[in-house]
C-alpha positions in Angstrom: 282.5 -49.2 -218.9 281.7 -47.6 -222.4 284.4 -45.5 -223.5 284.1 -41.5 -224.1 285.6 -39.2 -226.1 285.8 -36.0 -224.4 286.6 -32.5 -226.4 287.2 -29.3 -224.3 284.7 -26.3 -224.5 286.6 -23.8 -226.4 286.8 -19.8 -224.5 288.7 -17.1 -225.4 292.2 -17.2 -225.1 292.4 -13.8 -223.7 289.6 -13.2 -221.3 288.1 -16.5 -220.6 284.7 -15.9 -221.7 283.1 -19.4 -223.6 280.0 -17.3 -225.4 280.1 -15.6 -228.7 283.5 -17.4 -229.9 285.7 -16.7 -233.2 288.6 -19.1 -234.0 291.5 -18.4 -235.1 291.2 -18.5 -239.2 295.0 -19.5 -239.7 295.3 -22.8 -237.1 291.5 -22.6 -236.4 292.5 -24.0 -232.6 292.5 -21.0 -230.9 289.5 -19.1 -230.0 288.2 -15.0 -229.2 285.5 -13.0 -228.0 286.1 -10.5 -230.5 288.6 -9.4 -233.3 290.2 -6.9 -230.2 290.9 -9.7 -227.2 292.1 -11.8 -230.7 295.0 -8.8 -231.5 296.1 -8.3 -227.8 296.6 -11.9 -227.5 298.5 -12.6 -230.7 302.4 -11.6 -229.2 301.5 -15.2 -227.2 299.3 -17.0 -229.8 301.9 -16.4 -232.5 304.2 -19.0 -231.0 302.1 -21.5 -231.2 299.8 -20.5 -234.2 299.5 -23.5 -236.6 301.2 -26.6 -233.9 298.1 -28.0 -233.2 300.0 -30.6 -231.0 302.1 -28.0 -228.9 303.4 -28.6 -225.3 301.7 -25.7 -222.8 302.7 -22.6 -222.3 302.6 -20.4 -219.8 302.2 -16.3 -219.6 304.3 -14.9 -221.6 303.1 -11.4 -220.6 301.4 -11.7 -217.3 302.4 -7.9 -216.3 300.7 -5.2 -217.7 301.4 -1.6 -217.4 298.7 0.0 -215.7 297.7 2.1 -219.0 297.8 -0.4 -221.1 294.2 -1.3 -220.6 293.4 2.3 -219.3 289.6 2.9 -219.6 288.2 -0.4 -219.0 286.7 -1.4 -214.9 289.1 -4.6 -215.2 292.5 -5.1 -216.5 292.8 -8.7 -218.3 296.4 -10.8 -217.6 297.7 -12.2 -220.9 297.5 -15.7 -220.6 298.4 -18.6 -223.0 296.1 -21.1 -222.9 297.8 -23.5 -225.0 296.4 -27.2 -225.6 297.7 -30.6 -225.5 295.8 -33.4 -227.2 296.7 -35.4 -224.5 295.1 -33.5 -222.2 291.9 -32.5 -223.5 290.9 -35.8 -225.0 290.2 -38.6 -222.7 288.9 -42.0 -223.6 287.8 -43.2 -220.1 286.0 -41.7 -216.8 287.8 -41.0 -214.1 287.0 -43.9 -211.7 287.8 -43.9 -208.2 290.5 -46.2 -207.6 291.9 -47.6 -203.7 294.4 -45.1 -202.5 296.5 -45.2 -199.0 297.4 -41.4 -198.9 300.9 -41.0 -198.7 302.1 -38.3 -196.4 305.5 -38.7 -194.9 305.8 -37.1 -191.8 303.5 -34.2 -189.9 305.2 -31.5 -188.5 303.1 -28.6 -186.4 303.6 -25.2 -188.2 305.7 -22.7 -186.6 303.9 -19.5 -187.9 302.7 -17.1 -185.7 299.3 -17.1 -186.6 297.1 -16.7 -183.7 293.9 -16.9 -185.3 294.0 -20.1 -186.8 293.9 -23.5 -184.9 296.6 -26.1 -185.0 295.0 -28.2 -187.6 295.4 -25.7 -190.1 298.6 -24.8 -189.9 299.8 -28.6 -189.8 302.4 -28.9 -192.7 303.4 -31.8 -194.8 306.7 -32.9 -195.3 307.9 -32.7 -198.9 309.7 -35.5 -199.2 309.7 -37.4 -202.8 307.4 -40.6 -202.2 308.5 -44.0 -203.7 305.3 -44.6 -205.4 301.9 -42.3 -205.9 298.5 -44.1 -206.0 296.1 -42.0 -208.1 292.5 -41.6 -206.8 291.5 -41.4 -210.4 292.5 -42.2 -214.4 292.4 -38.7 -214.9 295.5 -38.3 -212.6 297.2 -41.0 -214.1 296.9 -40.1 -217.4 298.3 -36.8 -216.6 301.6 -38.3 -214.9 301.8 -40.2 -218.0 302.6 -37.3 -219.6 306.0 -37.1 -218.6 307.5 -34.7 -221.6 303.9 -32.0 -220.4 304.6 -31.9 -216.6 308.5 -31.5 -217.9 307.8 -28.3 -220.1 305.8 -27.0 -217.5 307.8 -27.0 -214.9 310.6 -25.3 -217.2 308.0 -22.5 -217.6 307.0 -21.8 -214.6 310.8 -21.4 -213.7 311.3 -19.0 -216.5 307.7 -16.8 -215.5 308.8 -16.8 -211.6 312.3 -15.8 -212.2 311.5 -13.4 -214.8 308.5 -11.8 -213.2 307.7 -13.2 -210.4 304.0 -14.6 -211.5 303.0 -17.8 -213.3 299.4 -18.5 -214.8 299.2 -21.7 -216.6 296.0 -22.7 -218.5 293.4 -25.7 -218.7 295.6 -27.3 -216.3 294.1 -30.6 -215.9 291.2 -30.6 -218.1 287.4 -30.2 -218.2 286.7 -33.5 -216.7 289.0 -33.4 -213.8 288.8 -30.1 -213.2 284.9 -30.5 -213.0 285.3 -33.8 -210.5 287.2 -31.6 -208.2 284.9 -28.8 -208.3 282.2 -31.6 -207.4 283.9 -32.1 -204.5 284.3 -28.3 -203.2 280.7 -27.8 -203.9 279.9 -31.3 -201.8 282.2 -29.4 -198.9 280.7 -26.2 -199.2 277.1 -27.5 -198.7 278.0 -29.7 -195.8 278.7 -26.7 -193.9 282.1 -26.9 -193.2 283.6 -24.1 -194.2 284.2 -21.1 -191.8 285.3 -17.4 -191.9 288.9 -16.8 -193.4 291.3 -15.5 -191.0 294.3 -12.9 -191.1 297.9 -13.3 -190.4 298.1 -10.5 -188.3 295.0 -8.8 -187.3 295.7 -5.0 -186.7 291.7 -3.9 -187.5 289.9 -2.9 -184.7 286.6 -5.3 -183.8 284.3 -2.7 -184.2 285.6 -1.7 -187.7 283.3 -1.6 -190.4 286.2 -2.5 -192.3 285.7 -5.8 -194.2 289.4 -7.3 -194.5 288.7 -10.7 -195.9 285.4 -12.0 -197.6 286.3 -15.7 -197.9 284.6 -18.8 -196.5 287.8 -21.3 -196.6 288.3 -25.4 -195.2 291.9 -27.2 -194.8 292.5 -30.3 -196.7 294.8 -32.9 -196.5 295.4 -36.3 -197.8 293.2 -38.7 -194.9 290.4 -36.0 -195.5 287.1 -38.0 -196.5 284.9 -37.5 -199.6 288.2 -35.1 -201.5 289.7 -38.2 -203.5 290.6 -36.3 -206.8 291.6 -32.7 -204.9 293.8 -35.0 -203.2 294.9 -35.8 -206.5 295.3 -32.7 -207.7 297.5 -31.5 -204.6 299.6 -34.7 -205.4 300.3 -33.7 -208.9 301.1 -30.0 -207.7 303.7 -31.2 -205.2 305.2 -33.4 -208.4 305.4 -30.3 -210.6 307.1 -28.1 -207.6 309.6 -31.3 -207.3 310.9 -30.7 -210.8 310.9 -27.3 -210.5 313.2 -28.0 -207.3 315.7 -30.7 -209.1 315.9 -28.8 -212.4 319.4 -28.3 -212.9 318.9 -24.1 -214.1 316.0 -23.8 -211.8 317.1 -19.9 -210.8 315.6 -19.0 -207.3 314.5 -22.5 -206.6 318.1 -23.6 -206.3 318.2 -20.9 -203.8 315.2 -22.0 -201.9 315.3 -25.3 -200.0 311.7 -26.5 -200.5 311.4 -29.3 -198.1 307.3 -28.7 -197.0 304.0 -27.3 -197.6 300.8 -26.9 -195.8 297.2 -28.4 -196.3 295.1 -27.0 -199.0 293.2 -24.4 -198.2 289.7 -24.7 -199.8 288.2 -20.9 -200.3 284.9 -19.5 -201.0 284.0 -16.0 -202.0 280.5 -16.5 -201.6 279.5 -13.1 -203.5 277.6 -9.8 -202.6 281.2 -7.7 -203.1 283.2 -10.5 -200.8 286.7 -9.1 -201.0 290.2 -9.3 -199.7 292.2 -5.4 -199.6 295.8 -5.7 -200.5 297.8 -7.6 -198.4 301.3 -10.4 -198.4 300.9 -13.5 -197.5 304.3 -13.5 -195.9 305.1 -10.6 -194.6 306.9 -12.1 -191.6 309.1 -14.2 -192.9 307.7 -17.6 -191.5 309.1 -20.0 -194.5 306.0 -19.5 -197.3 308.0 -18.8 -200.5 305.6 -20.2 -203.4 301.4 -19.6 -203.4 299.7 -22.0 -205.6 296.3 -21.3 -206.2 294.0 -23.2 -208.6 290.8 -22.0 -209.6 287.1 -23.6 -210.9 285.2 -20.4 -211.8 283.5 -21.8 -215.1 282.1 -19.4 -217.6 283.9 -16.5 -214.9 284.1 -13.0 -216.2 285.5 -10.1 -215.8 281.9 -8.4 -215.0 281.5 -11.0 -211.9 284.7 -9.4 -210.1 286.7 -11.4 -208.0 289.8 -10.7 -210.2 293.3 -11.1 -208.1 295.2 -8.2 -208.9 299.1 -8.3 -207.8 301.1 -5.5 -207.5 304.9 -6.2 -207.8 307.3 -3.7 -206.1 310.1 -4.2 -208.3 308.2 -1.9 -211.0 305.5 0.4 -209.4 304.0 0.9 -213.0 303.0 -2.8 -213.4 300.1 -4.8 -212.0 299.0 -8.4 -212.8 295.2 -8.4 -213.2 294.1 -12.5 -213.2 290.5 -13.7 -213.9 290.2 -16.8 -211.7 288.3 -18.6 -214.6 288.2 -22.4 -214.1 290.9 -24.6 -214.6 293.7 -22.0 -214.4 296.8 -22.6 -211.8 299.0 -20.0 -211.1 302.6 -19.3 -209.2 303.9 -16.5 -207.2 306.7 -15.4 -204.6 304.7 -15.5 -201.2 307.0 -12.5 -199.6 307.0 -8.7 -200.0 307.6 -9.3 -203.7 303.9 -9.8 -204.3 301.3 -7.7 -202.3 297.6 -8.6 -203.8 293.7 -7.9 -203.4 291.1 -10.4 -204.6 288.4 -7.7 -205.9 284.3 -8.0 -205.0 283.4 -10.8 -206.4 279.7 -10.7 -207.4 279.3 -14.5 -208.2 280.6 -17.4 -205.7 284.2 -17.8 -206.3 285.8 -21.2 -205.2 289.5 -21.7 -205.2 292.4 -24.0 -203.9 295.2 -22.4 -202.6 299.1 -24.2 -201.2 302.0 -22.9 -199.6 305.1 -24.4 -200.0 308.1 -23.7 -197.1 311.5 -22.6 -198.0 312.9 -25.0 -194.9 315.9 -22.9 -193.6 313.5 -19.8 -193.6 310.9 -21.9 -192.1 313.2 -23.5 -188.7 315.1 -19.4 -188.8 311.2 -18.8 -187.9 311.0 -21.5 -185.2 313.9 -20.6 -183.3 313.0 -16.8 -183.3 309.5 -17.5 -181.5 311.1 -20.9 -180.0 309.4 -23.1 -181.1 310.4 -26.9 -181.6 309.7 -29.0 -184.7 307.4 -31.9 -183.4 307.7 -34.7 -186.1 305.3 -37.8 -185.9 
């Protein structure tokens, strides 16, 4: 195979948007929409202004008071969408390589969610695997990277225990992130998706009242024709390890992460498709950390479909994130976090994880009596 050099499209730091770009005139590696989103962003950029070979960073300010951006129809989160040469230069396609998924044990999920069949609620255990194979060079290349996947890990303990939210930026890269996209779209069209459903359904049938918007399929590791979201579920679960076995780790030492379920594959498939303000755990059923991973390209803030979480330890303070492509982002699944997914206006595909906090997960069990089935 003839080798490739691949350079990332540049987009604005701020916002997201890849049109009508200035760079940065003192490192000239960072890039704006205009002189405005360039200003607001420079608390971040300043950190890393002029180390062209800096380690990513996550938010540093990923709360915004709610008059900070008074005035304008949607409120931008401040994200740091610091580079890595590694990661944005590649020198080979991504083959598809022979892979036996590895998945340790099944276990049925104890949540009380009526609405959903079995399979989806199947969780995986998260037991560390003796040895990963990679669908793809792209993964493996990323693993590699030890010293990247070790600094952000340590950020994402620092944003969650400091405010509850983590948004990290160009993730895994233009290529990979397009190859899994490739695969969602390939999903989409086969038909396989179906309507999203809620935990606890107190909206009467004959409401006019659209709850949820989204279109959404499960995925797991023996699911055909998903070899690099596979991947990328893989390389999740790795990060949420070291986050879990990192010695000053904060409320992760409290949590006892020991599962997660399937990814859930979503689709807002336009025309105003929402989802009103809601928890993912209210109930206590063992979800502790949402992972959600988005492939929006060229998304913005016009097209809607912007998560917007509200934390309750400050009232004043929402988190306003664009789901443009190749952003991954962290949050507390309980009370901490209620959120809305504005109308989106433009078909909005993201992947979403759960990971259980075991002990709050069996507590769960045993309230509705249920029994851990392990195969």
């Amino acid at each position: 195979m003839a080798a490739t050099q691949f350079i990332e499209k540049p987009s604005c730091q701020y916002c997201g948007r890849d049109d009508s770009l200035q760079e940065c005139s003192r490192c000239q590696s960072a890039f704006y929409c205009s002189t405005d989103h360039k200003k607001k962003h420079w608390k971040v950029h300043r950190k890393t202004c002029g180390n062209k070979t800096a380690a990513i960073n996550n938010t540093d300010a990923i709360i915004t008071l709610e008059n900070d951006l008074a005035g304008l129809l949607y409120k931008t989160v401040v994200a740091s969408q610091a580079k890595s040469n590694q990661s944005l230069k590649r020198t080979k396609d991504g083959d598809i390589c022979e892979i036996k998924p590895f998945i340790n044990n099944v276990m049925t999920s104890e949540a009380n969610l009526s609405h959903h069949n079995s399979k989806q609620h199947m969780a995986v255990s998260f037991q560390q695997p003796k040895k990963v194979k990679y669908h793809s060079l792209y993964a493996e290349k990323f693993i590699k990277n030890s010293s990247r996947c070790r600094v952000m890990s340590e950020d994402i303990i620092n944003n969650l225990n400091k405010s509850g939210i983590s948004v990290t930026d160009n993730f895994l890269g233009e290529k990979f992130g397009t190859a899994i996209l490739d695969e969602v779209l390939s999903m989409y069209s086969s038909g396989v998706f179906t309507d999203g459903r809620l935990v606890c359904d107190k909206v009467k049938r004959d409401s006019s009242t659209v709850i949820r918007g989204d279109k959404i399929a499960w995925v797991n590791g023996s699911t055909t024709g998903c070899p690099h979201i596979y991947d990328f579920i893989e390389i999740v679960d790795l990060i949420i390890r070291q986050c879990k076995c990192n010695a000053n780790n904060g409320e992760f030492g409290k949590r006892n992460i020991g599962g997660r379920t399937q990814a859930m594959v979503a689709c807002y498939p336009g025309g105003g498709a929402q989802y009103v303000q809601h928890v993912d755990n209210p109930n206590k059923d063992g979800r502790c950390i949402t992972s959600i991973y988005y492939l929006n390209k060229g998304w913005s803030e016009e097209q809607g479909g912007i998560l917007r979480i509200f934390p309750t330890d400050n009232e004043e303070k929402v988190a306003n994130i664009i789901p443009i492509f190749d952003r991954l982002i962290f949050f507390w699944s309980d009370r901490r976090n209620p959120h809305s997914v504005d109308p989106s206006y433009k078909t909005r595909y993201a992947i979403t994880l759960w990971y259980f906090d075991q002990d709050e997960q069996e507590r769960h069990r045993a309230k509705l009596g249920k029994v851990t089935i392990v195969q």
